[in-house]
C-alpha positions as CSV (number, residue, x, y, z in Angstrom):
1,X,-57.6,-6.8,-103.6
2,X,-55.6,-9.5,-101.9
3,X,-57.1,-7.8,-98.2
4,X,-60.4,-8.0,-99.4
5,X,-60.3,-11.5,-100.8
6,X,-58.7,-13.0,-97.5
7,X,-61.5,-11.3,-95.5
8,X,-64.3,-12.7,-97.6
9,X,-62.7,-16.5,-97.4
10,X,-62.4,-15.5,-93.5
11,X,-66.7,-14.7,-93.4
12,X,-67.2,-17.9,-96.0
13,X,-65.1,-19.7,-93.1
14,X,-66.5,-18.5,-90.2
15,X,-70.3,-18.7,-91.7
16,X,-69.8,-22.5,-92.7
17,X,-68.3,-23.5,-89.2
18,X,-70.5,-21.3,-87.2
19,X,-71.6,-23.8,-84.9
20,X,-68.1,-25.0,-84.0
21,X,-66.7,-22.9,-81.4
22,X,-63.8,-21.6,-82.9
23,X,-61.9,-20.3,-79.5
24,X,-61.2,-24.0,-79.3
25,X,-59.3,-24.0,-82.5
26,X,-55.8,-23.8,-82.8
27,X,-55.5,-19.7,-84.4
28,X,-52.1,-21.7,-86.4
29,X,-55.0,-24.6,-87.5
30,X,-57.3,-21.3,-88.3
31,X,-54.7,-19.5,-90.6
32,X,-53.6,-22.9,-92.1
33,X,-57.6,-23.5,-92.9
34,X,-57.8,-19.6,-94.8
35,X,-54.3,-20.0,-96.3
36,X,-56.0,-23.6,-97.8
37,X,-59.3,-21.6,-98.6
38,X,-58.0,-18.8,-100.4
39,X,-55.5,-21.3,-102.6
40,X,-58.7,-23.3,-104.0
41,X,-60.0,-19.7,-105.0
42,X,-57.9,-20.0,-108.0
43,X,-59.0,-23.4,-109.2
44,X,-62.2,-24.6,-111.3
45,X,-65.6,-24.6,-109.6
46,X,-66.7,-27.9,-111.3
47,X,-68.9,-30.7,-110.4
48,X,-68.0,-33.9,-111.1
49,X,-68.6,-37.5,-110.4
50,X,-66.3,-40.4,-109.6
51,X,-67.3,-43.2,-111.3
52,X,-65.5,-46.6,-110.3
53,X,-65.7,-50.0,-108.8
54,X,-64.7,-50.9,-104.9
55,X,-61.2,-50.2,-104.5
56,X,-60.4,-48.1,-107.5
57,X,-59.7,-45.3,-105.4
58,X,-62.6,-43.4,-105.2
59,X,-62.4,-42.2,-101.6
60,X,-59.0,-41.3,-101.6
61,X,-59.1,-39.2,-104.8
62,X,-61.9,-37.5,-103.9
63,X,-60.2,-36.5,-100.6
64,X,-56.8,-35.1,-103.0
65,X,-59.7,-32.8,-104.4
66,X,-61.2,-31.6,-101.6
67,X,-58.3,-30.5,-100.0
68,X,-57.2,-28.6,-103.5
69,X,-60.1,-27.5,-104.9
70,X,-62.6,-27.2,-101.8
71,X,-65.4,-28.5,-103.1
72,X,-68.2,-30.4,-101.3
73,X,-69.0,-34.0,-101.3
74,X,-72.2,-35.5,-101.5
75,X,-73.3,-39.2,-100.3
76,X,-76.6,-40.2,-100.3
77,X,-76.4,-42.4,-97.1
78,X,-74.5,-39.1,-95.0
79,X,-77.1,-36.6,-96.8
80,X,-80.4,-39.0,-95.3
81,X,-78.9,-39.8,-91.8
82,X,-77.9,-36.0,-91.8
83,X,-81.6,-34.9,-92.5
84,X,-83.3,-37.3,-90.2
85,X,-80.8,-36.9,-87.3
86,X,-82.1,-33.0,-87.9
87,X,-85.4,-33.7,-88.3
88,X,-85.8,-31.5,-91.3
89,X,-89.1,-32.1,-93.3
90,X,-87.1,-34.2,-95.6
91,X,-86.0,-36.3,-93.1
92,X,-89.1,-36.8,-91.4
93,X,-90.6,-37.9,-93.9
94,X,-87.5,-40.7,-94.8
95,X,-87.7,-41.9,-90.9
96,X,-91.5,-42.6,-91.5
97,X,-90.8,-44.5,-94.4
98,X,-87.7,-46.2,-92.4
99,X,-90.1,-47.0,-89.5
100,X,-92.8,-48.3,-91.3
101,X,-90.1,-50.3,-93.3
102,X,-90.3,-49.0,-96.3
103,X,-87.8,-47.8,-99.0
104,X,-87.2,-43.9,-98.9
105,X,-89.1,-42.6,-102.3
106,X,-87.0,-41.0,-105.1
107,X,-89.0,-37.7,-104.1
108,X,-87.7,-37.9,-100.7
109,X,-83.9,-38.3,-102.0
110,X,-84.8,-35.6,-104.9
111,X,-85.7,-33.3,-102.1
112,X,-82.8,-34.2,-99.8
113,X,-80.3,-34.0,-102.8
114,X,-81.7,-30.8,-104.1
115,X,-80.8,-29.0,-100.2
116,X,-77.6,-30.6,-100.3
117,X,-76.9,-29.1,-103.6
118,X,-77.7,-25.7,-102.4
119,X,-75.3,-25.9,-98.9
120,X,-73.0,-23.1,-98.6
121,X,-70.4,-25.5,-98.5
122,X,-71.1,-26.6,-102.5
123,X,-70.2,-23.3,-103.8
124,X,-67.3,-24.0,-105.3
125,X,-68.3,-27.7,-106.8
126,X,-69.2,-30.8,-105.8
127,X,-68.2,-34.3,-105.6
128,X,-71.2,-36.8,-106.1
129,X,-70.1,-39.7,-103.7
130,X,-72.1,-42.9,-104.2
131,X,-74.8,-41.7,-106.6
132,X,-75.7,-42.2,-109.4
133,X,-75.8,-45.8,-109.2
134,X,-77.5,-46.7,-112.4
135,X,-78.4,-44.7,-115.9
136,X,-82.3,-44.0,-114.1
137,X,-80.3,-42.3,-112.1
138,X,-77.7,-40.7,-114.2
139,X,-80.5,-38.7,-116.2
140,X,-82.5,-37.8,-112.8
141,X,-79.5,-36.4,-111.5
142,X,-79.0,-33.8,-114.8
143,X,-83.0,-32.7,-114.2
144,X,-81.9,-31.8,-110.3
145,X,-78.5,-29.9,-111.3
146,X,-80.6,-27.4,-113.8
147,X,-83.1,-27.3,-110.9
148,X,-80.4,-25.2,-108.8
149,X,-79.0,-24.0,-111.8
150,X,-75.7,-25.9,-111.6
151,X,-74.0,-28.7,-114.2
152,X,-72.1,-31.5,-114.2
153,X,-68.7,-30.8,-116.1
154,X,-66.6,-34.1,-115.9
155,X,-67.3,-38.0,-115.1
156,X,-64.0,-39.8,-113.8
157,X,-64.0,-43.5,-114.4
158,X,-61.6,-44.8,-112.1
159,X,-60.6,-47.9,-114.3
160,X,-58.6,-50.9,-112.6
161,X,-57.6,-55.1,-113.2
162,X,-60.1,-57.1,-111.1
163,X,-57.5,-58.9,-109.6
164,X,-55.6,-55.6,-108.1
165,X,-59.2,-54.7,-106.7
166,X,-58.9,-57.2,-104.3
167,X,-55.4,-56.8,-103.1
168,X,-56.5,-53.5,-103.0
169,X,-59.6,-54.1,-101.0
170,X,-58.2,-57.2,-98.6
171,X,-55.6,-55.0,-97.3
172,X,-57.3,-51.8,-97.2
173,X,-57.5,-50.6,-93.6
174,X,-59.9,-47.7,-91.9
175,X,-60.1,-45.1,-89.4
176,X,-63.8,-45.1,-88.4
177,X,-64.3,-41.6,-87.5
178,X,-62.6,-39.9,-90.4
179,X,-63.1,-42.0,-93.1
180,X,-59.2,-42.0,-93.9
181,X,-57.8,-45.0,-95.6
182,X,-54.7,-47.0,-95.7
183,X,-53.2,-49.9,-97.2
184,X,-50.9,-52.9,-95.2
185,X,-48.8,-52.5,-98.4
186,X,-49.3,-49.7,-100.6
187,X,-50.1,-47.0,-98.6
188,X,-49.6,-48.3,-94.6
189,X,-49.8,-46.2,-91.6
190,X,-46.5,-45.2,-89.6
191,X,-47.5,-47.6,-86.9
192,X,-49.1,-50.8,-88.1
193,X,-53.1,-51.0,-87.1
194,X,-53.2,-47.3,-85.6
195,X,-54.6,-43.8,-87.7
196,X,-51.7,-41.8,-88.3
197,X,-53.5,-38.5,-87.2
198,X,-55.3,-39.5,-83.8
199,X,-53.3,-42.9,-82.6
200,X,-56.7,-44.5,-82.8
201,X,-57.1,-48.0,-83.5
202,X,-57.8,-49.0,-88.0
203,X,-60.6,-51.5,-88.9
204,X,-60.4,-54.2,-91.6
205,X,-64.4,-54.0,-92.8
206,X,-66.5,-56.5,-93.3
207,X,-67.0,-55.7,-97.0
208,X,-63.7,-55.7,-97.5
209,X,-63.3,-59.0,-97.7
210,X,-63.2,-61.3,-100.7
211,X,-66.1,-63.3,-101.0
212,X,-68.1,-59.8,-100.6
213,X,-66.0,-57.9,-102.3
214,X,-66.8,-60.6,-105.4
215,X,-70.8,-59.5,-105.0
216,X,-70.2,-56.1,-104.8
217,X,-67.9,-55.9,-108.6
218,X,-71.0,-58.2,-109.7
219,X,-73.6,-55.7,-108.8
220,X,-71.1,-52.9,-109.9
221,X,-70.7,-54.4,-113.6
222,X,-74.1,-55.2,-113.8
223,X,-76.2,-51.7,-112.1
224,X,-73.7,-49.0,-112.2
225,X,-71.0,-49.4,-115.0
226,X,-72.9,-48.4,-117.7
227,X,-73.3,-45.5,-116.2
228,X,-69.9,-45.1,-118.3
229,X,-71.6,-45.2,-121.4
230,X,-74.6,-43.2,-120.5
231,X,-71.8,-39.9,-119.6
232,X,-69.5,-41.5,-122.7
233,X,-72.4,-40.5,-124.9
234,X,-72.8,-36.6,-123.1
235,X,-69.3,-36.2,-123.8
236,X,-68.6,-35.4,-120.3
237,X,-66.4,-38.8,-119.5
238,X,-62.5,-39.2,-119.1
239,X,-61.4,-42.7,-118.2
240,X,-58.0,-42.8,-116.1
241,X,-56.3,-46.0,-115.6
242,X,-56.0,-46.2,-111.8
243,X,-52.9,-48.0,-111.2
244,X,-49.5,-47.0,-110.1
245,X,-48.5,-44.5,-107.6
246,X,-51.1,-43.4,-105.7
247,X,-49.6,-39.1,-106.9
248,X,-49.6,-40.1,-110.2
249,X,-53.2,-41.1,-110.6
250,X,-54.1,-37.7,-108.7
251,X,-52.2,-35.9,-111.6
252,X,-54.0,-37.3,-114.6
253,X,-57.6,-36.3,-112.2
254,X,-56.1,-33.0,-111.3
255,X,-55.3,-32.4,-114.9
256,X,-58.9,-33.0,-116.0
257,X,-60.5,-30.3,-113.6
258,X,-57.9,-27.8,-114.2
């Protein structure tokens, strides 16, 4: 039983990365990858959402679950340029609308959201990065789970004081390429300004500054937090309060998928 389990997260593995050639890959980096693969086998195959304003979090929480649980995670924004960068029939369509500058149609990010949904690579669960971003939203997104036969199991409000938000956001600091975040005092790098992994140079954002940071929590409150209510109501929302050690909040999210 253990042979045959390895072998088939092996296939999974070499079916999802195809495309990469994987001569080029270290064969420790390759066993590490299956060793990582066949420990998520024994976790939950959920779907959830991470609910939260800037700076609660989000992003680095969702990367503690991917690494455990090996789900996928879905972004709107990546899902579009993806499909148009492709030229897929979704994303034709969305460049058109882009061109002729136009909003991309809720069809259009149906469709796109719908593939995405059913990419090998969402097996196991998925992470819904960035969307919903109001209640409209919220209820669309329950019609297009039963459409590929999946549901949404938990909501994770990632609760935090306005005023940590933007100590959180003014000294948060990113590494372009990976997405991976630090913090000049909670969470620095080993060498100040430089990504910890590939030496490369961190970015302070634009949007992480205060005065936009202060739009942002107003569109947040106004648009996308009662999405809280909306789940509240489903029964399918756990509120964690997001401060403290960064291992600590990952325990109380890890405890509700498990």
């Amino acid at each position: 039983m253990k042979i045959r389990i390895n072998l088939l997260i092996i296939f999974k593995f070499i079916f999802l990365f195809q495309k990469m050639d994987l001569n080029k890959v270290p064969t420790q980096d390759l066993l590490a990858e299956v060793t990582r693969r066949e420990k998520c086998e024994s976790m939950p195959r959920k779907n959830i959402i991470l609910l939260g304003p800037p700076g609660s979090g989000k992003g680095t929480q969702a990367n503690n679950i991917l690494r455990d649980f090996c789900y996928c995670q879905i972004s709107t924004g990546d899902l579009l340029r993806e499909n148009v960068a492709k030229k897929t029939p979704a994303g034709l369509k969305a460049k058109e609308a882009m061109d002729a500058g136009q909003l991309v149609s809720d069809s259009i990010v149906n469709e796109i959201l719908v593939n995405g949904m059913k990419a090998p690579s969402c097996e196991r669960g998925i992470i819904f990065d960035g969307y919903p971003r109001n209640v409209e939203q919220s209820k669309n997104l329950v019609q297009l789970l039963n459409l590929v036969g999946k549901k949404l199991h938990h909501v994770i409000e990632l609760k935090v004081n306005p005023e940590e938000l933007y100590e959180r956001i003014e000294g948060r600091r990113i590494h372009t390429k990976s997405g991976r975040s630090y913090h000049v005092k909670f969470n620095p790098p080993k060498r100040e300004g430089f990504d910890d992994v590939t030496g490369e140079p961190l970015i302070h954002r634009d949007d992480d500054k205060r005065d936009v940071l202060k739009g942002r929590l107003d569109v947040y409150n106004l648009k996308t937090a009662p999405i809280a209510g909306f789940y509240k109501n489903l029964g399918s929302l756990t509120t964690i309060q997001a401060t403290g050690p960064i291992n600590s909040i990952y325990s109380q999210v890890r405890n509700v998928l498990i």
